[in-house]
C-alpha positions as CSV (number, residue, x, y, z in Angstrom):
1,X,-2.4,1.1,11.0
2,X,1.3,1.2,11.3
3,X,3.6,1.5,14.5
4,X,7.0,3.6,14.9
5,X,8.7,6.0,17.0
6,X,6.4,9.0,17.9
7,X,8.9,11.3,16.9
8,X,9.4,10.3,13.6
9,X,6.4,9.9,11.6
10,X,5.9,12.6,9.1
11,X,2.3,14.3,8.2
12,X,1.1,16.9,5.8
13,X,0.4,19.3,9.4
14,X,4.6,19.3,9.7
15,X,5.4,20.7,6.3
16,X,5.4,24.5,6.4
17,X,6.3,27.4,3.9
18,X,9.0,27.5,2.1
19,X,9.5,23.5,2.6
20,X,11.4,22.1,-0.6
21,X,9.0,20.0,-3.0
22,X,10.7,16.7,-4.2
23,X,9.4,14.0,-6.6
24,X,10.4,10.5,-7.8
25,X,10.7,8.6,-11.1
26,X,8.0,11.2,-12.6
27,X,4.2,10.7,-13.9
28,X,2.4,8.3,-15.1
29,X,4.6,5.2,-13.6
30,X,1.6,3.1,-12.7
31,X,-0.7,3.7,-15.8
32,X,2.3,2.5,-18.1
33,X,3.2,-0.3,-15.6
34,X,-0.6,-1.6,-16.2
35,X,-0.7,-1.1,-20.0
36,X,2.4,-2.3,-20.6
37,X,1.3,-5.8,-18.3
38,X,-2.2,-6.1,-19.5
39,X,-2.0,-4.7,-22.6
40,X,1.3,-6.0,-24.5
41,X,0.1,-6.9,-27.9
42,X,-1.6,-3.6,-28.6
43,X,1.3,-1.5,-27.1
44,X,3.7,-3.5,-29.1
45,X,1.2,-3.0,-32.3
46,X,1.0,0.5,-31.8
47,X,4.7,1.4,-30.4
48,X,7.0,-0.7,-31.4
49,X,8.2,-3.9,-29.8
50,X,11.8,-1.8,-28.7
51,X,9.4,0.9,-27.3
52,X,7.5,-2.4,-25.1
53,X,10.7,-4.0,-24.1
54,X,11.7,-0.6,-22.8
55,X,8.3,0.0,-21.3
56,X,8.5,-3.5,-19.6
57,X,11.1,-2.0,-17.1
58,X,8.4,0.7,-15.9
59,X,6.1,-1.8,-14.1
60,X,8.7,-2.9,-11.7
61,X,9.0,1.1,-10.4
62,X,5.6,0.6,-9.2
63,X,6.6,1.0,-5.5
64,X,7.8,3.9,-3.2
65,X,8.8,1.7,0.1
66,X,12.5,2.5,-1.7
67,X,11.8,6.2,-2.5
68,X,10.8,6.4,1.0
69,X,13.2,4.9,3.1
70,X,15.8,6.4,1.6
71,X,14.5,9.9,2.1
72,X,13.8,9.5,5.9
73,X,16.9,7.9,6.1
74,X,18.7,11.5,5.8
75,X,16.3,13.1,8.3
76,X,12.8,13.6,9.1
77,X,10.8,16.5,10.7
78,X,13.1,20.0,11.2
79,X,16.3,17.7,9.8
80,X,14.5,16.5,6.3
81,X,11.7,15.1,5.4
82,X,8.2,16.8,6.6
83,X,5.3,14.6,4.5
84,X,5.6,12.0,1.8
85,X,2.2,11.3,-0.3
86,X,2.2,8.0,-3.3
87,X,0.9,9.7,-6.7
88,X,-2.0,7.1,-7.0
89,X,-5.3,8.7,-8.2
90,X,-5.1,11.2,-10.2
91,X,-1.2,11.2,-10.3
92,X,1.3,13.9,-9.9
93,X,-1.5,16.6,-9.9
94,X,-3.8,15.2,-7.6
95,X,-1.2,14.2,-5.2
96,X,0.3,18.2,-5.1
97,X,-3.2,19.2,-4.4
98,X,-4.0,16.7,-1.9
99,X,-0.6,17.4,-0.4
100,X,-1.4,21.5,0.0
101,X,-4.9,20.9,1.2
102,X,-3.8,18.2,4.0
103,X,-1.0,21.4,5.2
104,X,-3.5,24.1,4.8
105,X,-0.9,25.8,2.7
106,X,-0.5,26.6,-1.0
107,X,2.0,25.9,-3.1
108,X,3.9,26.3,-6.7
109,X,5.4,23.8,-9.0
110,X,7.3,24.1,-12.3
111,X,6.2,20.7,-14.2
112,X,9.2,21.3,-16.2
113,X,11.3,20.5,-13.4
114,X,9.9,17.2,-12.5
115,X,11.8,14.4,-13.5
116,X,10.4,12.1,-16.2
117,X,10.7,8.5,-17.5
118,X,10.8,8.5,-21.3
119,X,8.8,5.9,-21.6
120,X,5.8,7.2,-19.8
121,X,5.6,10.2,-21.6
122,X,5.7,8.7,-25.2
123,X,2.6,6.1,-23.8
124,X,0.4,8.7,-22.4
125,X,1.0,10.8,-26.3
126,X,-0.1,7.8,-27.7
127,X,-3.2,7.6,-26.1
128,X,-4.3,10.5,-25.1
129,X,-3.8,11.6,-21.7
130,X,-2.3,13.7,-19.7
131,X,0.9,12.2,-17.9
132,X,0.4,15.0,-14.8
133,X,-3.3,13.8,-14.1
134,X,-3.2,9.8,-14.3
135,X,-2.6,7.3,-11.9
136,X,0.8,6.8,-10.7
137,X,1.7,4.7,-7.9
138,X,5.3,4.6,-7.3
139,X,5.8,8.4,-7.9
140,X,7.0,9.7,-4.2
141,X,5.9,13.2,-3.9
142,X,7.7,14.3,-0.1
143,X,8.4,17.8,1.5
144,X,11.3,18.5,3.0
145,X,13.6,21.6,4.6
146,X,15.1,23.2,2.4
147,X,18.8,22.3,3.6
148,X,18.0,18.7,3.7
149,X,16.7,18.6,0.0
150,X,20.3,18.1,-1.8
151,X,21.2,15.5,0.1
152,X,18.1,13.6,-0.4
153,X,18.4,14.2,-3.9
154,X,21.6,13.0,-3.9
155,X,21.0,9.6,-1.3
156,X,17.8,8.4,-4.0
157,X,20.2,9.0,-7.5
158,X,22.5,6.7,-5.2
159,X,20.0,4.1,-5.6
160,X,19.2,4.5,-9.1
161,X,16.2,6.2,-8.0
162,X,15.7,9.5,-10.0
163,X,14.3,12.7,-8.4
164,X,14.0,16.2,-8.9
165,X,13.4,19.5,-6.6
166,X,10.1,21.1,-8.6
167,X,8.8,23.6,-6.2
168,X,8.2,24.4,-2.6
169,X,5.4,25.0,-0.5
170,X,3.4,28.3,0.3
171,X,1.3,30.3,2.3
172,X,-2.3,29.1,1.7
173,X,-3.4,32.3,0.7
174,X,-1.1,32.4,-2.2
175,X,-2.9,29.3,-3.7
176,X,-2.1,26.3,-4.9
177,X,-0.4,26.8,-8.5
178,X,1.6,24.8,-11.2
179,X,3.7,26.6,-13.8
180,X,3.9,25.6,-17.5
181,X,5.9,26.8,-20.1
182,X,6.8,29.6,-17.4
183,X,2.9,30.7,-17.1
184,X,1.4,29.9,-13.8
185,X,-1.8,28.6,-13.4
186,X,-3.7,27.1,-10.2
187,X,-3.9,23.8,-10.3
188,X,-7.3,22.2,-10.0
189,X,-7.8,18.4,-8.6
190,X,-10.1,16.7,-11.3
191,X,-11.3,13.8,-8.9
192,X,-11.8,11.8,-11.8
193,X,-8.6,10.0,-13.1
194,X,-9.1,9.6,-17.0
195,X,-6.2,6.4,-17.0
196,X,-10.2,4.4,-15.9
197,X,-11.8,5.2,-19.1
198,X,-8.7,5.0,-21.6
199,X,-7.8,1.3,-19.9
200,X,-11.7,0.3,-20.0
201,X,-11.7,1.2,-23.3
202,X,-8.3,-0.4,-24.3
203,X,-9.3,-3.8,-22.4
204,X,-12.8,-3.6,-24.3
205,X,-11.2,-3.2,-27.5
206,X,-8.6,-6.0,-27.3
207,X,-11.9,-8.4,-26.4
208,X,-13.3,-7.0,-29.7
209,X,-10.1,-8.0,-31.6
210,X,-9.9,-11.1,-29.8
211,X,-13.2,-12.6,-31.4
């Protein structure tokens, strides 16, 4: 339950076609925030300890109550910001999907422009998984106008808060797609987030080691 001003609250049922899609920090922010804290030896064994110390920073983006404010802060509703969804659950992917299916509108996204950390990348290569598609609380993914996107842009960077303009939303009947590589495919929720099973696995392992 939260309370505020009834005309400023911001829901997936405001954002409309051709609203600006914006992200924050990129993918995969909370599954290297968890490996990184539960996992230290065998990221350090397998990475690097320059590659942990640098990883160690990750854990403390774990949050969007920054990302947030900041973006409202600029506008909300037909001045800026139209909905705002935390990648948790299946990351960046799911929360696109989840995004276009709360509107009942499509929408298109070229993963090459969202903004990345380094870090999270080079983690999810090590190990397997998909960046796009694991959990990633602290990853803001918001809608906006599209004459109030520059400036939000611009207001998070401020802050030392990186973001990128990816895509924008759709009519529903034009699907909800992602583009890779410059081919566009839809983009199908999984429901399953695979960071579960490769941190099971990782914790169960280091018990293994351990004895």
């Amino acid at each position: 339950i939260s309370v505020g001003p009834e005309d400023s609250y911001v829901t997936p049922r405001l954002a409309r076609p051709g609203d600006t899609i914006i992200i924050t920090k990129g993918p995969a922010i909370e599954t290297t925030g968890l490996f990184v804290a539960a996992l230290p030896g065998m990221i350090e064994r397998r990475m690097g300890a320059d590659f942990l110390a640098r990883a160690e920073d990750v854990f403390w983006m774990m949050s969007v109550v920054d990302d947030a404010q900041i973006a409202v802060a600029q506008g909300v509703r037909e001045d800026g910001v139209t909905c705002m969804h935390d990648a948790t659950e299946c990351g960046v992917y799911g929360a696109l999907w989840e995004i276009a299916d709360a509107a009942g509108l499509g929408l298109v996204v070229d993963r090459d422009e969202i903004v990345t950390v380094p870090e999270c990348i080079e983690l999810c290569a090590e190990l397997g998984l998909d960046p796009f598609a694991v959990i990633s609380e602290g990853t803001l993914v918001l809608t906006c106008r599209p004459h109030a996107a520059d400036g939000i842009v611009a207001a998070l960077a401020a802050d030392g808060i990186p973001a990128s303009v990816c895509g924008e939303m759709r009519e529903r009947s034009e699907g909800i797609n992602i583009i890779e590589g410059g081919a566009q495919r839809p983009l199908v929720h999984t429901h399953v987030d695979p960071f579960w099973a490769a941190f099971g696995k990782a914790i169960a392992d280091a018990a293994s080691e351990e004895q």
